[in-house]
mmCIF file as Biopython writes it, N, C-alpha, C and O atoms, coordinates in Angstrom:
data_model
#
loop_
_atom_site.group_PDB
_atom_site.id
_atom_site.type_symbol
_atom_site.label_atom_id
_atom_site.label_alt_id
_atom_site.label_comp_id
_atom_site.label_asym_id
_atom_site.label_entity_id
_atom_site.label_seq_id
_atom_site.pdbx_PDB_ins_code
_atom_site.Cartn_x
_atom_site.Cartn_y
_atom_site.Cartn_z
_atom_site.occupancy
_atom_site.B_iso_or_equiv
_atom_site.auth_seq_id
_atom_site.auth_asym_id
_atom_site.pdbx_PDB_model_num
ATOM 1   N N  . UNK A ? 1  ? 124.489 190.227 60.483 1.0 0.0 1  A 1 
ATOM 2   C CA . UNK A ? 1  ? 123.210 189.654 60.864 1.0 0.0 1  A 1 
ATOM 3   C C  . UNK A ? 1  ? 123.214 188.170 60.520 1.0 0.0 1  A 1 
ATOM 4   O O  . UNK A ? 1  ? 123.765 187.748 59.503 1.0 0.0 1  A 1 
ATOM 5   N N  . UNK A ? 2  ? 122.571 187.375 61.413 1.0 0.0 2  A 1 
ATOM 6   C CA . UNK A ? 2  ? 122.510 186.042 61.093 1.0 0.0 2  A 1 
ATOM 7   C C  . UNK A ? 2  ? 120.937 185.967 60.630 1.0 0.0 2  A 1 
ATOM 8   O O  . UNK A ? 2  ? 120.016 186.721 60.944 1.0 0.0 2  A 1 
ATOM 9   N N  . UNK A ? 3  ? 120.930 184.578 59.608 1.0 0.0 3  A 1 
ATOM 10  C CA . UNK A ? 3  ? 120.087 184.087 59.025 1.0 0.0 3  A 1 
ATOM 11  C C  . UNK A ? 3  ? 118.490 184.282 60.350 1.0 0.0 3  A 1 
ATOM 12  O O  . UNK A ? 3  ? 117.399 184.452 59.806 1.0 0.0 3  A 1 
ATOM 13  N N  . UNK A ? 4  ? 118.503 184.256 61.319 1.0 0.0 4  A 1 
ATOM 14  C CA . UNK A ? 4  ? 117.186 184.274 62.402 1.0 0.0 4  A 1 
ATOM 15  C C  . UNK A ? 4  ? 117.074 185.632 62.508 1.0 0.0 4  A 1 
ATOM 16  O O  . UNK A ? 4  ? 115.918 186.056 62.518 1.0 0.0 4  A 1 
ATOM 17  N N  . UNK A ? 5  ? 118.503 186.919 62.640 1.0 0.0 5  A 1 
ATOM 18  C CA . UNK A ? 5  ? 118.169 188.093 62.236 1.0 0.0 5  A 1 
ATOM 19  C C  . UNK A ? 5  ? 116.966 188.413 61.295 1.0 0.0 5  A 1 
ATOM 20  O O  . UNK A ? 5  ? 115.895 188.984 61.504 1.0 0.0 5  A 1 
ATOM 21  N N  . UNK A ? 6  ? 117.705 187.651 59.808 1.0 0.0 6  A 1 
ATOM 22  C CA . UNK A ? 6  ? 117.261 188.510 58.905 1.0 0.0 6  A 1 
ATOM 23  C C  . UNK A ? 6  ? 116.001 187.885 58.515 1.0 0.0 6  A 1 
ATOM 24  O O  . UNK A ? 6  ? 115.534 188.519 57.569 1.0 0.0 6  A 1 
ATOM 25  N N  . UNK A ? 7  ? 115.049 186.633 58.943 1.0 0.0 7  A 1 
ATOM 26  C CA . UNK A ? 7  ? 113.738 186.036 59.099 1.0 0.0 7  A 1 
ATOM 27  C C  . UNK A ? 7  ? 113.315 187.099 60.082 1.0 0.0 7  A 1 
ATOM 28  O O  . UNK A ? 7  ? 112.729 188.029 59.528 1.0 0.0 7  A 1 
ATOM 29  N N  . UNK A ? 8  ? 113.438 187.208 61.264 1.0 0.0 8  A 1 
ATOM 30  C CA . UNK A ? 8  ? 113.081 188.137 62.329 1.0 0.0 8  A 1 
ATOM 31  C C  . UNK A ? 8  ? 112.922 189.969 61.222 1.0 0.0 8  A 1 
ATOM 32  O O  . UNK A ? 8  ? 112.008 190.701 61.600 1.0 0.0 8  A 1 
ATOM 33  N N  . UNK A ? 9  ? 113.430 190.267 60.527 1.0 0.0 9  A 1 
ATOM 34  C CA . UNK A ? 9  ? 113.531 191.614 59.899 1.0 0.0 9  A 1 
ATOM 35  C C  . UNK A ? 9  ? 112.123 191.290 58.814 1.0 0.0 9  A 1 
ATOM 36  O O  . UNK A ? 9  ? 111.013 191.787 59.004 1.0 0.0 9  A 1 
ATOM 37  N N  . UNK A ? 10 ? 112.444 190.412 57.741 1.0 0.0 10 A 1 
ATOM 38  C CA . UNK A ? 10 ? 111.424 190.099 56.961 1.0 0.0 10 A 1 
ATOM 39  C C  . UNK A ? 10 ? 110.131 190.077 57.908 1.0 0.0 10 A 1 
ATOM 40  O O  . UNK A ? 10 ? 109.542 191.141 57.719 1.0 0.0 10 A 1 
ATOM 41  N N  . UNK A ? 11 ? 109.393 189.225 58.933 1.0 0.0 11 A 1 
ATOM 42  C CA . UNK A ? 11 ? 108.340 189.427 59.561 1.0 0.0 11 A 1 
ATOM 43  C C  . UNK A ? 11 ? 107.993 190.612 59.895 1.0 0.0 11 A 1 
ATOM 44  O O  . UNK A ? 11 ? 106.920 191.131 59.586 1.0 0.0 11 A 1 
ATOM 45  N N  . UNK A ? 12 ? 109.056 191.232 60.686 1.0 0.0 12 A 1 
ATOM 46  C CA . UNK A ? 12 ? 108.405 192.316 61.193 1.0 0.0 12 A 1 
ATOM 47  C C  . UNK A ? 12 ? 107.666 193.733 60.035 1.0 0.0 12 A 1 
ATOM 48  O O  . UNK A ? 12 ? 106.783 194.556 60.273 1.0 0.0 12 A 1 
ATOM 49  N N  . UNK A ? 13 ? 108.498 193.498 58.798 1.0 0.0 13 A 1 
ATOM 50  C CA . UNK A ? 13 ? 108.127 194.147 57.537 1.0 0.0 13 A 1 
ATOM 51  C C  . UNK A ? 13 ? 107.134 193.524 57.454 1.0 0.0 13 A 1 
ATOM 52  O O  . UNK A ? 13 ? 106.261 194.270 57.899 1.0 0.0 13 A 1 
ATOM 53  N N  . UNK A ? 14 ? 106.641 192.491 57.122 1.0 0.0 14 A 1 
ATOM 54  C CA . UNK A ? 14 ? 105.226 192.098 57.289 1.0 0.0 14 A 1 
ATOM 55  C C  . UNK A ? 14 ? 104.180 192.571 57.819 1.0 0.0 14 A 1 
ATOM 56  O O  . UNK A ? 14 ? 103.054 192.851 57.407 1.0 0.0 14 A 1 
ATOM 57  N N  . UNK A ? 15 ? 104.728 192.624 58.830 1.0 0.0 15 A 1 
ATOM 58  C CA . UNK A ? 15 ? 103.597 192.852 60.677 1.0 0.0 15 A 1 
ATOM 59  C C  . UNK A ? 15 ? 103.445 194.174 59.645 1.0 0.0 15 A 1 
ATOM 60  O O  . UNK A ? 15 ? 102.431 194.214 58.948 1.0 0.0 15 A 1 
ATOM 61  N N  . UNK A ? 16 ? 104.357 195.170 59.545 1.0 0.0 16 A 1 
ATOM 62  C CA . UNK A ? 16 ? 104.321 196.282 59.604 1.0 0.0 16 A 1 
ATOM 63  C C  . UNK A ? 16 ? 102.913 196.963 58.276 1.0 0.0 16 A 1 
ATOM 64  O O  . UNK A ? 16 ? 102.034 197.821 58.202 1.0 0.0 16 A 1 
ATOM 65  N N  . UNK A ? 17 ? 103.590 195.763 57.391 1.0 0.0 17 A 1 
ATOM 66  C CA . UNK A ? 17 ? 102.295 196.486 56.619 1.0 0.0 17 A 1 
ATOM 67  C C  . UNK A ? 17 ? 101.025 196.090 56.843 1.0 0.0 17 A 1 
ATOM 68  O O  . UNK A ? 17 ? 100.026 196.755 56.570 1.0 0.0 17 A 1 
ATOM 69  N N  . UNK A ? 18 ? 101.050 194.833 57.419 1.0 0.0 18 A 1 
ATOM 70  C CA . UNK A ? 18 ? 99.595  194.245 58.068 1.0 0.0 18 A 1 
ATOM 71  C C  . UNK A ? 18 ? 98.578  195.509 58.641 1.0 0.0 18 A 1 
ATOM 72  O O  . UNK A ? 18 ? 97.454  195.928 58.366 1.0 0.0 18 A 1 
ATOM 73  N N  . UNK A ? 19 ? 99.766  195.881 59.690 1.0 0.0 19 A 1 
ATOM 74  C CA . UNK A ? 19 ? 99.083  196.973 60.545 1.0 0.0 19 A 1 
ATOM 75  C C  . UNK A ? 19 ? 98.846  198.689 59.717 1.0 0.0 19 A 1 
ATOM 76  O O  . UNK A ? 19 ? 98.219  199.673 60.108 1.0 0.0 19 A 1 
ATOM 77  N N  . UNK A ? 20 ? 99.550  198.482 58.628 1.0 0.0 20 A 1 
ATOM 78  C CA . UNK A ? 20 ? 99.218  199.621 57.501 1.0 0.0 20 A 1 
ATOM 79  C C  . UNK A ? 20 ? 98.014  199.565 57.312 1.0 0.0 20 A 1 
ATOM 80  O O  . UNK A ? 20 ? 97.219  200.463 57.590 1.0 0.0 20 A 1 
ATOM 81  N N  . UNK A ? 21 ? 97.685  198.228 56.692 1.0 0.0 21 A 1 
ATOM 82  C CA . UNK A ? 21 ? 96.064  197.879 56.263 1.0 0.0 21 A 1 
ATOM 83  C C  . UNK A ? 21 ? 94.916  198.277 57.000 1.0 0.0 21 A 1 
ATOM 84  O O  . UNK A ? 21 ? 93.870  198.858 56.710 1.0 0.0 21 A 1 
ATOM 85  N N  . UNK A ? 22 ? 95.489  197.723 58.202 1.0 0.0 22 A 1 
ATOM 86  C CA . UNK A ? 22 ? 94.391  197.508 59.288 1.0 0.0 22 A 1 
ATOM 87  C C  . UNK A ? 22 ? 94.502  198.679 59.398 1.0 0.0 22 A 1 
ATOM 88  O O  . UNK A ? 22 ? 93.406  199.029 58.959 1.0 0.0 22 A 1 
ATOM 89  N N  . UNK A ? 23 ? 95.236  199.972 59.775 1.0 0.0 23 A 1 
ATOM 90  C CA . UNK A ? 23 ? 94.913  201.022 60.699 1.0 0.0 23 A 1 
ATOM 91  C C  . UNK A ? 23 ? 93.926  202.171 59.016 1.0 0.0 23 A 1 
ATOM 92  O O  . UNK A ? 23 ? 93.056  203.039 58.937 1.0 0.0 23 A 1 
ATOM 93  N N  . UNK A ? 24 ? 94.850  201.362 58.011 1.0 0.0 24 A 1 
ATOM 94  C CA . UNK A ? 24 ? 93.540  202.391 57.012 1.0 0.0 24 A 1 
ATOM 95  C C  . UNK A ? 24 ? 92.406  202.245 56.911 1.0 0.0 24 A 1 
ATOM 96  O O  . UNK A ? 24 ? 91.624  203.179 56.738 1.0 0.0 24 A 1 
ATOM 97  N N  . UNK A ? 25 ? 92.012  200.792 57.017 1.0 0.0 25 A 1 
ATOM 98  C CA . UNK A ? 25 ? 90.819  200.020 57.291 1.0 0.0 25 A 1 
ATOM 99  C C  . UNK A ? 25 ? 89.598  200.788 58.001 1.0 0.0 25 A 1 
ATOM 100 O O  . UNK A ? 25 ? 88.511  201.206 57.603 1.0 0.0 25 A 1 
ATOM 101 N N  . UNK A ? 26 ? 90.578  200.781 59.799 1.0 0.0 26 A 1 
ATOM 102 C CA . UNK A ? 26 ? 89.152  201.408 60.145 1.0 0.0 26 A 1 
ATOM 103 C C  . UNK A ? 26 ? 89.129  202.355 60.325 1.0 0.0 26 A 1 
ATOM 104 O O  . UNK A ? 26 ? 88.183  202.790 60.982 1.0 0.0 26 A 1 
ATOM 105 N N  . UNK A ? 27 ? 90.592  203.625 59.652 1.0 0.0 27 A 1 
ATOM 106 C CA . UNK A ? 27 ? 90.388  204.972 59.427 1.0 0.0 27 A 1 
ATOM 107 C C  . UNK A ? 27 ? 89.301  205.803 58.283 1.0 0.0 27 A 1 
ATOM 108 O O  . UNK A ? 27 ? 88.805  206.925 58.184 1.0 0.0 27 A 1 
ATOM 109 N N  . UNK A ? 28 ? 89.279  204.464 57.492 1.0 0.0 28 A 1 
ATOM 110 C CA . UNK A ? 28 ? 88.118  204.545 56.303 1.0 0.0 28 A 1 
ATOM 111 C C  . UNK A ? 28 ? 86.744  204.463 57.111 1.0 0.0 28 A 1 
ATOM 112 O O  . UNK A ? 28 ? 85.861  205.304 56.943 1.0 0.0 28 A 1 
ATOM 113 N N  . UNK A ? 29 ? 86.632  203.489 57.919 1.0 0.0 29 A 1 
ATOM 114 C CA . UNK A ? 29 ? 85.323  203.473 58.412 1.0 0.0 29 A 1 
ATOM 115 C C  . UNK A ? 29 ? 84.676  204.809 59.099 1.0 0.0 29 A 1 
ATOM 116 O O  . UNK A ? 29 ? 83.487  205.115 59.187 1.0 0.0 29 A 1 
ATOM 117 N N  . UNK A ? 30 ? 86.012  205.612 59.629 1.0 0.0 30 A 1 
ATOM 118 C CA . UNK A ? 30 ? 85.318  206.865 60.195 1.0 0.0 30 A 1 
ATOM 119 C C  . UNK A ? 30 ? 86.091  208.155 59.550 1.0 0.0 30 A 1 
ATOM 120 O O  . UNK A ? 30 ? 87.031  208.765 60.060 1.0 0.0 30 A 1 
ATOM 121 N N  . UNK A ? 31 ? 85.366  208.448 58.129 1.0 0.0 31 A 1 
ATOM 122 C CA . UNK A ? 31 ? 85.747  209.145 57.100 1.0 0.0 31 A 1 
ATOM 123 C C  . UNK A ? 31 ? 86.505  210.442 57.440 1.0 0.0 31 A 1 
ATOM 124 O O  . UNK A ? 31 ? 87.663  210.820 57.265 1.0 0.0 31 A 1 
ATOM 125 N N  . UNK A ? 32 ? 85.248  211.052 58.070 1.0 0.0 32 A 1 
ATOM 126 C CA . UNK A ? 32 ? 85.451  212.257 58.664 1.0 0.0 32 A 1 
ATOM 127 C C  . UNK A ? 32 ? 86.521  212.967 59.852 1.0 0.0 32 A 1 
ATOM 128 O O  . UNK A ? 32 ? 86.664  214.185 59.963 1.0 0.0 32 A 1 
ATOM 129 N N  . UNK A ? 33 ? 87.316  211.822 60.805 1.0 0.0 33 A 1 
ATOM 130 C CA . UNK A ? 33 ? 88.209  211.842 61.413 1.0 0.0 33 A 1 
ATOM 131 C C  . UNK A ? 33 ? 89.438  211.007 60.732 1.0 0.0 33 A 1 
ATOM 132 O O  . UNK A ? 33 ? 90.180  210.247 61.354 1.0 0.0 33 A 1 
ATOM 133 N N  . UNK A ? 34 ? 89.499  211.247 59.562 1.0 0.0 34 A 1 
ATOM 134 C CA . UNK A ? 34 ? 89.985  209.927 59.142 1.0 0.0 34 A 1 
ATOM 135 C C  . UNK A ? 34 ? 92.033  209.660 59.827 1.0 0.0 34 A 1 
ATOM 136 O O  . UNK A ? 34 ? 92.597  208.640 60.222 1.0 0.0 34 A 1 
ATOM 137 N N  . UNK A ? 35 ? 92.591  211.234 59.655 1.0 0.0 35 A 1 
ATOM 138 C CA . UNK A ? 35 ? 93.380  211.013 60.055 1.0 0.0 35 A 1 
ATOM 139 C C  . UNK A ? 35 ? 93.772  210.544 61.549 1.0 0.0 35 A 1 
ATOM 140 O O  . UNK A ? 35 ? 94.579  209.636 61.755 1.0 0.0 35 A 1 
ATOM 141 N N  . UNK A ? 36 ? 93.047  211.334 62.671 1.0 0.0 36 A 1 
ATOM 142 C CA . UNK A ? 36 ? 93.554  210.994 64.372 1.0 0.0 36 A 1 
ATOM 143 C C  . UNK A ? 36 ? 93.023  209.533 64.509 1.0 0.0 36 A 1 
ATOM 144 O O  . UNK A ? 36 ? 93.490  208.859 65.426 1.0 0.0 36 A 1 
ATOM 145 N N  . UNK A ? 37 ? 92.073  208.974 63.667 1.0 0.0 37 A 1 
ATOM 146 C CA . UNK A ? 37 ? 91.852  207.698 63.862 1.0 0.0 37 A 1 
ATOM 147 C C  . UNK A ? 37 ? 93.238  207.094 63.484 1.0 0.0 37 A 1 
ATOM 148 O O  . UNK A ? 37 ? 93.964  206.515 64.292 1.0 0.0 37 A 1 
ATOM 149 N N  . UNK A ? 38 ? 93.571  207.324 61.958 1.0 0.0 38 A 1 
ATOM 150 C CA . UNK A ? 38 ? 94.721  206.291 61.613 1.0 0.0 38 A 1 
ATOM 151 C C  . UNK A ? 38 ? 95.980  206.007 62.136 1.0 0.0 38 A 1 
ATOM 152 O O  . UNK A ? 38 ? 96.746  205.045 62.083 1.0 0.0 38 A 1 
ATOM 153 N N  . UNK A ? 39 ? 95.984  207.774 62.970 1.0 0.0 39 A 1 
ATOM 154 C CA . UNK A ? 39 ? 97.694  207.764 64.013 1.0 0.0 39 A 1 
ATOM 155 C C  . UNK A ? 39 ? 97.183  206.903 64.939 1.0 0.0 39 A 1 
ATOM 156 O O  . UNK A ? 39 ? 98.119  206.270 65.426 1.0 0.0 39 A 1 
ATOM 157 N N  . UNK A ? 40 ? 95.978  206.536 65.480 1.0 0.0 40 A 1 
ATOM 158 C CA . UNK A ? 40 ? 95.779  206.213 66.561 1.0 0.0 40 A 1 
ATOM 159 C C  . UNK A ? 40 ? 95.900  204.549 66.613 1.0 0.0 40 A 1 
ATOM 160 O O  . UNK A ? 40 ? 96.212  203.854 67.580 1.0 0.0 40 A 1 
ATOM 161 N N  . UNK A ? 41 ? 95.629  204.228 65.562 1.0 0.0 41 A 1 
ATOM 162 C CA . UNK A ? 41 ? 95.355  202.785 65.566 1.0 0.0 41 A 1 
ATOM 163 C C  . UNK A ? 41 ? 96.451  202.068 64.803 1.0 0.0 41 A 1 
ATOM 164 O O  . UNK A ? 41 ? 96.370  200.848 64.666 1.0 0.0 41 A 1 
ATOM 165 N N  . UNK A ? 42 ? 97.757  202.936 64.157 1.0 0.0 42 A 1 
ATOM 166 C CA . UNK A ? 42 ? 98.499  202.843 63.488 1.0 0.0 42 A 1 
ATOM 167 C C  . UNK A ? 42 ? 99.749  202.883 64.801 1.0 0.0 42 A 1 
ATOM 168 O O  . UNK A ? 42 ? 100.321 201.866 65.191 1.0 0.0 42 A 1 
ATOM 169 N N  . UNK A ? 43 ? 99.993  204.217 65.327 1.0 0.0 43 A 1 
ATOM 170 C CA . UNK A ? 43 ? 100.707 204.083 66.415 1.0 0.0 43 A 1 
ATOM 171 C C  . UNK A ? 43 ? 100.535 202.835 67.766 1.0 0.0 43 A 1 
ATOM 172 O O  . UNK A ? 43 ? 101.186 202.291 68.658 1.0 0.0 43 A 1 
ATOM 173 N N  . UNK A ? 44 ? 99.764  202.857 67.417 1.0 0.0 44 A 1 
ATOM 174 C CA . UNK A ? 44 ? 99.305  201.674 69.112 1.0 0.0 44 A 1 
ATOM 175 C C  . UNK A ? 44 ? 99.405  200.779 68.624 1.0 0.0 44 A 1 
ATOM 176 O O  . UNK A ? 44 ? 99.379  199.910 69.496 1.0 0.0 44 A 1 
ATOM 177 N N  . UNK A ? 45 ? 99.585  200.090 67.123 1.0 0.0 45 A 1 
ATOM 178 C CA . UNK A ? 45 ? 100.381 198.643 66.920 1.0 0.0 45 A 1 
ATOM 179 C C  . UNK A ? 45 ? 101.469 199.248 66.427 1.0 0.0 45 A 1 
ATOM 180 O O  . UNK A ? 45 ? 102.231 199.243 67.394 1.0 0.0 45 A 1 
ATOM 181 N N  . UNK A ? 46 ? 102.155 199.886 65.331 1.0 0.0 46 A 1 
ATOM 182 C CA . UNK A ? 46 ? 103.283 199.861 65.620 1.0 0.0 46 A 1 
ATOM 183 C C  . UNK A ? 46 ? 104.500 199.845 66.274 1.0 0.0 46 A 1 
ATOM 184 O O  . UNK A ? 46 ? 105.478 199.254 65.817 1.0 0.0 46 A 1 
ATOM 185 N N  . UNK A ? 47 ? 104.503 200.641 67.627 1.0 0.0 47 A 1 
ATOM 186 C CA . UNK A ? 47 ? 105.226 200.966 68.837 1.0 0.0 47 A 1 
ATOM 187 C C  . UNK A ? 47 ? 105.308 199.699 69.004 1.0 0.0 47 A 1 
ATOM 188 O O  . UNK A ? 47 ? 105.861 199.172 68.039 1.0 0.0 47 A 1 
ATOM 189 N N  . UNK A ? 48 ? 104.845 198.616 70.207 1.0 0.0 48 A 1 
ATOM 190 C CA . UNK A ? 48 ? 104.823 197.652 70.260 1.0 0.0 48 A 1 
ATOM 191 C C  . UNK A ? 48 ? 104.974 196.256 69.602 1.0 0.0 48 A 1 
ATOM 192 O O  . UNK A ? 48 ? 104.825 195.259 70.309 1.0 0.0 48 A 1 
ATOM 193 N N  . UNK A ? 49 ? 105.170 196.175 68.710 1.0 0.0 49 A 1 
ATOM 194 C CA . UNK A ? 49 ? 105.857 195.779 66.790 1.0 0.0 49 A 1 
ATOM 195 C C  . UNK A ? 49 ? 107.030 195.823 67.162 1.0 0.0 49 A 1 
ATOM 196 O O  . UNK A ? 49 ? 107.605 194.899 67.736 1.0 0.0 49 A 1 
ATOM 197 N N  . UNK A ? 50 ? 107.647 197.197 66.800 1.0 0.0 50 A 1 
ATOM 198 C CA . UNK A ? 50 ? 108.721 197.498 67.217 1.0 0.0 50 A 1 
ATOM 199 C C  . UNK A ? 50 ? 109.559 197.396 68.037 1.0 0.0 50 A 1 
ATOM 200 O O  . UNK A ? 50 ? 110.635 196.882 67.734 1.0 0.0 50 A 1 
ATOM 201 N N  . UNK A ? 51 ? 109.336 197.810 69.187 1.0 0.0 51 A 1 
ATOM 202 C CA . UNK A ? 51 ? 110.073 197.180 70.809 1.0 0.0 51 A 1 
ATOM 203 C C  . UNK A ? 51 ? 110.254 195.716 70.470 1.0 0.0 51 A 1 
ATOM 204 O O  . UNK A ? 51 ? 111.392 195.246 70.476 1.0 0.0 51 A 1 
ATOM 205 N N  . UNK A ? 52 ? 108.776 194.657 70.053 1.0 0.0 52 A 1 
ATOM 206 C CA . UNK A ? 52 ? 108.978 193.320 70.680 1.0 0.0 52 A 1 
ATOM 207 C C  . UNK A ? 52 ? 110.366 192.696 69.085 1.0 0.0 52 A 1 
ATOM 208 O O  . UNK A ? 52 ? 111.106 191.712 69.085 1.0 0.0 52 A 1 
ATOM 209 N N  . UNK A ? 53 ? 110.221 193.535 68.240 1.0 0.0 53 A 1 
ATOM 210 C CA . UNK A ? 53 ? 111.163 192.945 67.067 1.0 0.0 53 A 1 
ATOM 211 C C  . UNK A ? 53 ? 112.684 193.662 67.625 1.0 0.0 53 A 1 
ATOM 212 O O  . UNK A ? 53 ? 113.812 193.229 67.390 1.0 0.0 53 A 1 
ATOM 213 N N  . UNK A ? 54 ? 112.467 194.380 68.098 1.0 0.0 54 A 1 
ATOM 214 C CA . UNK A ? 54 ? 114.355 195.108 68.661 1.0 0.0 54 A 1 
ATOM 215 C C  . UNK A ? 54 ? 114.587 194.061 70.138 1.0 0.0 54 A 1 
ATOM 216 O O  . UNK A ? 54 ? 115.772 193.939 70.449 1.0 0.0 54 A 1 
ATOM 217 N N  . UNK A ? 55 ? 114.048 193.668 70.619 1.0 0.0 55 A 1 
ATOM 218 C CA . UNK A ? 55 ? 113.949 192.227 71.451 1.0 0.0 55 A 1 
ATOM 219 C C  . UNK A ? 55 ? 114.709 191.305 71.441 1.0 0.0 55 A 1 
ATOM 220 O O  . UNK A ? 55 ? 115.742 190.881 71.958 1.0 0.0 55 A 1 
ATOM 221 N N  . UNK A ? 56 ? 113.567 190.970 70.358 1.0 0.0 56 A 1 
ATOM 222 C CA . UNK A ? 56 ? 113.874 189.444 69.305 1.0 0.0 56 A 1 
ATOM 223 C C  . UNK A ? 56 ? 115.251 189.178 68.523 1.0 0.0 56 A 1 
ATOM 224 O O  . UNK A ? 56 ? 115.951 188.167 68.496 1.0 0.0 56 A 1 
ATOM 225 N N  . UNK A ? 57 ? 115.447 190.771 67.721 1.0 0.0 57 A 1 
ATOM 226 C CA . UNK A ? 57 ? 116.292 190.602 67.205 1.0 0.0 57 A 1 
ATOM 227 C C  . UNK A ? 57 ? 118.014 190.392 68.603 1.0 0.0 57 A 1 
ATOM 228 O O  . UNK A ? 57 ? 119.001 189.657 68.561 1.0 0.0 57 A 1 
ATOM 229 N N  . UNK A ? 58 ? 117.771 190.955 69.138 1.0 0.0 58 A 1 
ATOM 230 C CA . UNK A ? 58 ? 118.556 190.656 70.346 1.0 0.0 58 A 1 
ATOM 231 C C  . UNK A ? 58 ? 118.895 189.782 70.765 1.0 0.0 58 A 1 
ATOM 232 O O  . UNK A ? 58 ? 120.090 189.804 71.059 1.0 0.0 58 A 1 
ATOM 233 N N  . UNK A ? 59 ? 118.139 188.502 71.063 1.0 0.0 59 A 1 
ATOM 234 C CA . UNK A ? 59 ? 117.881 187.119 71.571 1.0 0.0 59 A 1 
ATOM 235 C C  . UNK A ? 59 ? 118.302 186.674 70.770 1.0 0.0 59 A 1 
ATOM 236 O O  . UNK A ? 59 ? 119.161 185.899 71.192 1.0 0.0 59 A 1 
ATOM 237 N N  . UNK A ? 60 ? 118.231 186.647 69.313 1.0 0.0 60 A 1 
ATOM 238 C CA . UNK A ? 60 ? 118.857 185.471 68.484 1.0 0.0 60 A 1 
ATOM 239 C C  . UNK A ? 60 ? 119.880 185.837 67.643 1.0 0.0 60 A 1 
ATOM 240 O O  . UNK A ? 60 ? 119.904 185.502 66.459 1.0 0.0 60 A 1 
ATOM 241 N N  . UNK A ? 61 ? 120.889 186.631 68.277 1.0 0.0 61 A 1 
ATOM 242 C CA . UNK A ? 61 ? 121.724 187.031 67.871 1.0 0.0 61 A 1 
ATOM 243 C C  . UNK A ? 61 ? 123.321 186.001 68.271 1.0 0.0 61 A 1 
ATOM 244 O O  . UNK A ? 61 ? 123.702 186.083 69.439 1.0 0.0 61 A 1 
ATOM 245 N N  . UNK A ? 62 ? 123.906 185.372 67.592 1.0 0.0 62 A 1 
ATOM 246 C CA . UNK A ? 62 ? 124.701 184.795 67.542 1.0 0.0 62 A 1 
ATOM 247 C C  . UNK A ? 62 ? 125.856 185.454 68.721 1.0 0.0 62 A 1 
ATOM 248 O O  . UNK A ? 62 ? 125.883 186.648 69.022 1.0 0.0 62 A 1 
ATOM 249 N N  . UNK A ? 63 ? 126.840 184.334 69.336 1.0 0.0 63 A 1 
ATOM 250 C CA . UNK A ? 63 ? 127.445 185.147 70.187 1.0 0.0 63 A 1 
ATOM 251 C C  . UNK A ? 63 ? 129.320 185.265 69.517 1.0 0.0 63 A 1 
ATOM 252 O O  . UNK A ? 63 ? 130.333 185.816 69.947 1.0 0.0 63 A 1 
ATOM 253 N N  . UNK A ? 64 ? 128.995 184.403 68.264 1.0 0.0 64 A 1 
ATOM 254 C CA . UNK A ? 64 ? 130.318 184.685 67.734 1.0 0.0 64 A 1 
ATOM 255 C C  . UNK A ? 64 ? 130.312 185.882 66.690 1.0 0.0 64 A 1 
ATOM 256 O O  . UNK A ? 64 ? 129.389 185.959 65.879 1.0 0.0 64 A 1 
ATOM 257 N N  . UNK A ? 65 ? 131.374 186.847 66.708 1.0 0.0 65 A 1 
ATOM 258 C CA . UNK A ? 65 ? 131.773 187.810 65.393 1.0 0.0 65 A 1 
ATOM 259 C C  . UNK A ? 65 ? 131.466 187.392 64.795 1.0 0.0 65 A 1 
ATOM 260 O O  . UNK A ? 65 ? 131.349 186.171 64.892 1.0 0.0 65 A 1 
ATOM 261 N N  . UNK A ? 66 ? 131.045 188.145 63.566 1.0 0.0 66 A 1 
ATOM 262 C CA . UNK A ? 66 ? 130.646 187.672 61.917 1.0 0.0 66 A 1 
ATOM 263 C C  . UNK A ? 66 ? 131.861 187.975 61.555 1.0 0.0 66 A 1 
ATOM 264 O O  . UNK A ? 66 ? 132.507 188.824 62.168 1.0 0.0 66 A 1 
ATOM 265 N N  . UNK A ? 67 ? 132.419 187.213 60.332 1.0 0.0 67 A 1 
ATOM 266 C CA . UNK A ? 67 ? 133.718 187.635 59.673 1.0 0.0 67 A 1 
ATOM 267 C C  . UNK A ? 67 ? 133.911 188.620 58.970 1.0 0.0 67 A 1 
ATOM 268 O O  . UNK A ? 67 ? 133.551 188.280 57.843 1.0 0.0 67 A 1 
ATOM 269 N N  . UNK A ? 68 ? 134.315 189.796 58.943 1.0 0.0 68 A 1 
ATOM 270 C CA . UNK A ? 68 ? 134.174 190.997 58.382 1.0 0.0 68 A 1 
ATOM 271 C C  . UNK A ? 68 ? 134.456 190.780 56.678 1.0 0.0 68 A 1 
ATOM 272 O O  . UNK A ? 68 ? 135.215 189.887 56.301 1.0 0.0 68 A 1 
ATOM 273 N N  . UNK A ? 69 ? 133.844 191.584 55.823 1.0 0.0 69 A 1 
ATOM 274 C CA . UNK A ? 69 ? 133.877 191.266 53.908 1.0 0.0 69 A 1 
ATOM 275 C C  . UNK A ? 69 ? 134.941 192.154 53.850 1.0 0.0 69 A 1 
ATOM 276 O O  . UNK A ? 69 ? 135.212 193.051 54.648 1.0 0.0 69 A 1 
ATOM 277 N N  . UNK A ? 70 ? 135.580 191.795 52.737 1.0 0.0 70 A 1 
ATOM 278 C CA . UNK A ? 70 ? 137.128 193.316 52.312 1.0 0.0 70 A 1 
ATOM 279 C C  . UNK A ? 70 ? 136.676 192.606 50.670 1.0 0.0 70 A 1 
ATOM 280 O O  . UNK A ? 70 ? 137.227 193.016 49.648 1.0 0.0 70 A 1 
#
């Protein structure tokens, strides 16, 4: 992995818990459904998170071999 890889990996761990917050957030607000709310609002940003960071990481991927470690 190159250095824009592994910035690109750190964010998306970010994003990821961002959207942790948020989807408990307003699974709290509706107590009583609390779980189909949280898949719901948890899945529908994560998925899309995901795809656009397996992307990214794609695009800035160096086009020379990395030198293998022994």
């Amino acid at each position: 992995m190159n250095f824009r890889q592994k910035i690109t990996v750190v964010v998306v761990d970010i994003l990821v818990l961002v959207e942790l917050c948020i989807s408990i957030y307003f699974a709290n607000l509706n107590a009583d459904n609390f779980t189909p709310v949280f898949l719901k609002v948890f899945m529908g940003m994560l998925i899309p998170t995901l795809i656009a960071a397996k992307l990214v990481i794609r695009r800035v991927r160096s086009g020379e071999p990395e030198a293998q470690q022994t």
